[in-house]
N, C-alpha and C positions, 0 to 999 in steps of 0.2 A: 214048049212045055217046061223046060228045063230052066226057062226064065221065068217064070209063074214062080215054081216053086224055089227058087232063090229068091225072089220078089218076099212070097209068102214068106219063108224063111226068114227074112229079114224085119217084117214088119213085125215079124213073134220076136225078136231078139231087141230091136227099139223100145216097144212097149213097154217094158218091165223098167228100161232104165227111166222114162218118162214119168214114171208112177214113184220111182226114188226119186227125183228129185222135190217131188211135190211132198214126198214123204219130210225129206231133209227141210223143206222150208216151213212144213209148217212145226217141227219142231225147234227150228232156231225161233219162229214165232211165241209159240209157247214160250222157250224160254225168254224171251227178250218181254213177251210179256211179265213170265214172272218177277224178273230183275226191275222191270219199272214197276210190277206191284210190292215187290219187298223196299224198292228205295224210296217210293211215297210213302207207303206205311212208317217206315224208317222216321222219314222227315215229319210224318204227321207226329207221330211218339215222341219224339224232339218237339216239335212247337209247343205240344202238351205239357210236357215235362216244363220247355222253359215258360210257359202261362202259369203251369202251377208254382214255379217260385217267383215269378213276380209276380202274383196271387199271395202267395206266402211271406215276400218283401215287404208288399205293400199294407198285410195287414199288421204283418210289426211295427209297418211303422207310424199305421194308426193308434197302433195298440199305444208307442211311445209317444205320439202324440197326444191323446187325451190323458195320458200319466204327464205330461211335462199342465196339460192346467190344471188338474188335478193339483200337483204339489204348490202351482203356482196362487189358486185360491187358497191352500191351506196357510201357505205362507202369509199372505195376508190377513187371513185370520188370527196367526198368531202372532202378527206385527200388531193388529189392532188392540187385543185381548192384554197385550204386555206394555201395550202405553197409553192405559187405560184403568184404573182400579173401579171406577164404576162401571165403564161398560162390561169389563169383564164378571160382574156379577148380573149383565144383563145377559152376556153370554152363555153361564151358569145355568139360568133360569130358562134356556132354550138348546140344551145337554141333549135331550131328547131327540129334537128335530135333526140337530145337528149330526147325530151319531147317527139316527137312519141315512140320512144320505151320503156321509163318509163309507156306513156298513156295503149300502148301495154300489158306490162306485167301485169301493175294492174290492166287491166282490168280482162285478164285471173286468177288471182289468189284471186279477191274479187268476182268473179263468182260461187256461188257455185253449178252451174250446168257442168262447166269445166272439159271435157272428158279429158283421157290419153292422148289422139291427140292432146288437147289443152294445157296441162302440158309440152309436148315436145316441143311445139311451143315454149311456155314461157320460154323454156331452149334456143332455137336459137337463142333469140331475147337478152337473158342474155348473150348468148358468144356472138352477136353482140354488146353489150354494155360494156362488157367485155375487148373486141379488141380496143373499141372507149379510153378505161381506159390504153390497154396498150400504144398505142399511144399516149398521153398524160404524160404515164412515162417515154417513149423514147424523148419526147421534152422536155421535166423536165433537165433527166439527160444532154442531148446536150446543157442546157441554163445555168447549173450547169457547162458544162465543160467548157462553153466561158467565164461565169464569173471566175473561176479560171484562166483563163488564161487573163484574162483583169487584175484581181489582181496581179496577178505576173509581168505582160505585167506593170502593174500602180506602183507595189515596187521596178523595176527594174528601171521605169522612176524617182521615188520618190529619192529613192539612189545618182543615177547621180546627180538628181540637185541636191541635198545636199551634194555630192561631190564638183559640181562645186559652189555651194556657199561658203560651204568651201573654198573650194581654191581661188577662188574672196576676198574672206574675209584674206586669208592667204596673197595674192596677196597684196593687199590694205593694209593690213598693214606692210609688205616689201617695198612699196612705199613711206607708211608716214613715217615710221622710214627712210627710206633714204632721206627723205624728211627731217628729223631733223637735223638742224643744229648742228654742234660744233665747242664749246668756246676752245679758246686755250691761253698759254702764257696772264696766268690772273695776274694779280698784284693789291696790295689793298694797297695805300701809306694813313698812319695817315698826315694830313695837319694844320699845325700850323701857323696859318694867321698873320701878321705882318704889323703894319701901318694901320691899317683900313683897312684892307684884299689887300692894295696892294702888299706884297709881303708876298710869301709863303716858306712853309720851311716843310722840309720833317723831323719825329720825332717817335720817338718809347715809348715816354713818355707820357702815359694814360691822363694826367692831362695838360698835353699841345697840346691834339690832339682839333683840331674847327669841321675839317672834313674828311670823309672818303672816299679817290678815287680809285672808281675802274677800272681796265682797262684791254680790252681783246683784243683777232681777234677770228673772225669769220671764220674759212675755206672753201675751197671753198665747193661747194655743185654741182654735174652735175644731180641730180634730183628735187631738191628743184625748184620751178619755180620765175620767177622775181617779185618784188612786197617788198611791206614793210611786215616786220616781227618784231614781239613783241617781246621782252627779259625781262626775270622778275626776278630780283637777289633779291638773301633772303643774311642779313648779320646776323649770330646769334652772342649772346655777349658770353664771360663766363658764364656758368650753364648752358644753353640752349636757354635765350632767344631772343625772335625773335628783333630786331631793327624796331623797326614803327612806325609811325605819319602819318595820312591821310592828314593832313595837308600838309604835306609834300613828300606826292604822296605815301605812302604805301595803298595797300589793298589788295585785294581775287580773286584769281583763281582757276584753278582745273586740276589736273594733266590728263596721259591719260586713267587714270582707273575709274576715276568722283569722284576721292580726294577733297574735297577742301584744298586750298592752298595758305597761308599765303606770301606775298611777301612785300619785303621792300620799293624797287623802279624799275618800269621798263622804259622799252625804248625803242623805234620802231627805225628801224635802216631799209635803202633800201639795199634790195640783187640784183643781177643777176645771173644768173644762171652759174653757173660754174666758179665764183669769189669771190677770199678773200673781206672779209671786216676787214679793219685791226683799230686798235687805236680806240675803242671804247669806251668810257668813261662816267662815272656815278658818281654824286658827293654826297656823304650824312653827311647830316647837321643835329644835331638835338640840343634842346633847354638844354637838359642835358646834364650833364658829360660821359666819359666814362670809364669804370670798367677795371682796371688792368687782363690781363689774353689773350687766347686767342681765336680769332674772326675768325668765319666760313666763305666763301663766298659760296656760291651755286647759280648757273646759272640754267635757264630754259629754254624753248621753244616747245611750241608746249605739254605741260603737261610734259615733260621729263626733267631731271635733265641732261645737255650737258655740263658742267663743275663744277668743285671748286677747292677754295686753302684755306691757311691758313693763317693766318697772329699773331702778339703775342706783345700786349705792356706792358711796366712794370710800 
């Protein structure tokens, strides 16, 4: 009997520890659960957090992506507009368009509430602006390719006339040169005056010459036209030098190259065209002696030397 109730006794004093410890496990449960539900949640809060800044990264750096073509078609734009003074008034003339979609995109891109949706707009409205740029290169190059060909179109007209001036010029002066007369069958008689210059006498002695006659013909000419024409003879002495007195009708001309030129005596003589003028004559006087040796004549016309001879007194 006394074992029963020790027995009994014993099973009342087990029980209660049996019921703690299921007590104790299920609150280490509990909490082991809680500790794994605060350290997912933990870790989910964290993935979140880092999704939303590379969510937040990545739409910066859409954002600085469609602003880098953004500036990158404005640029081109105003490469084009500034090496262009026509196009840029084609430009002028499309102000409008051009500002709506510049308005456009900066709006989307200084928005900093600006979805993906609105990033991609900002991309269609850049290759609309884009298209407006290539356009604008395509009238470039076509205004580049008429001016090369107005240039070449202008050096090829340039040429000719400088050709045909040339040859006008070549022309012209094949005309004046055949236009110059020539002297021919010249002759210079020393004149030794006698009686009071009424009678004359032809001499070769220095010291008995008064004056010097010169005498030529003029050929015919069939391009020379009718009209009086100048003749200007140079007579040089022994050494070199020139025979002159203004006095006595010497002075200055200028040959055809814009010489000036020294003459002794001249003389206007009427031509016609396509006839001799013959027995020309020039008489020169002067107040001194003349120098033993011999004496140059040289003929002119028209700036060109058209005859000489020589003559020798002793």
């Amino acid at each position: 009997m006394s074992n029963e109730v020790n027995q009994s006794t014993t099973e009342i004093h087990q029980k209660p520890r049996r019921n703690n410890t299921w007590i104790f496990l299920a609150v280490i449960a509990l909490l082991l659960g809680v500790n794994i539900y605060l350290f997912l949640s933990r870790n989910k809060a964290e993935e979140q957090r880092d999704v939303a800044y590379s969510q937040a990264d990545s739409a910066s750096t859409q954002v600085e992506s469609v602003q880098q073509e953004y500036d990158a078609a404005l640029a081109r734009l105003d490469m084009l507009t500034s090496k262009n003074a026509q196009l840029d008034s084609m430009v002028n003339g499309k102000d409008s368009e051009i500002a709506r979609l510049r308005s456009q995109i900066q709006g989307i891109l200084t928005n900093s509430r600006s979805t993906a949706a609105d990033l991609s707009r900002a991309r269609m409205l850049i290759g609309q602006l884009n298209r407006t740029v290539k356009s604008y290169e395509e009238q470039i190059a076509e205004l580049e390719g008429e001016n090369t060909r107005l240039t070449e179109y202008n050096t090829v007209l340039s040429k000719e006339r400088d050709s045909t001036v040339a040859d006008n010029i070549a022309l012209q002066q094949k005309v004046r040169l055949g236009a110059v007369l020539h002297a021919s069958n010249i002759r210079m008689a020393p004149i030794d005056l006698r009686k009071g210059g009424r009678k004359e006498k032809q001499t070769d002695k220095a010291k008995n010459v008064d004056i010097f006659r010169v005498s030529f013909d003029i050929d015919e000419n069939r391009i020379a036209e009718d009209g009086v024409k100048e003749i200007f003879v140079r007579i040089i002495a022994p050494g070199g030098t020139l025979l002159s007195n203004a006095a006595y009708g010497s002075g200055v001309t200028s040959t055809y190259d814009g010489q000036t030129l020294n003459y002794t005596i001249a003389k206007q003589i009427s031509l016609k065209q396509g006839e001799p003028v013959q027995n020309i004559t020039l008489d020169w006087n002067q107040d001194n002696s003349y120098a033993r040796g011999d004496y140059t004549i040289e003929i002119y016309n028209e700036g060109y030397k058209i005859g000489s001879s020589r003559i020798s007194l002793k």
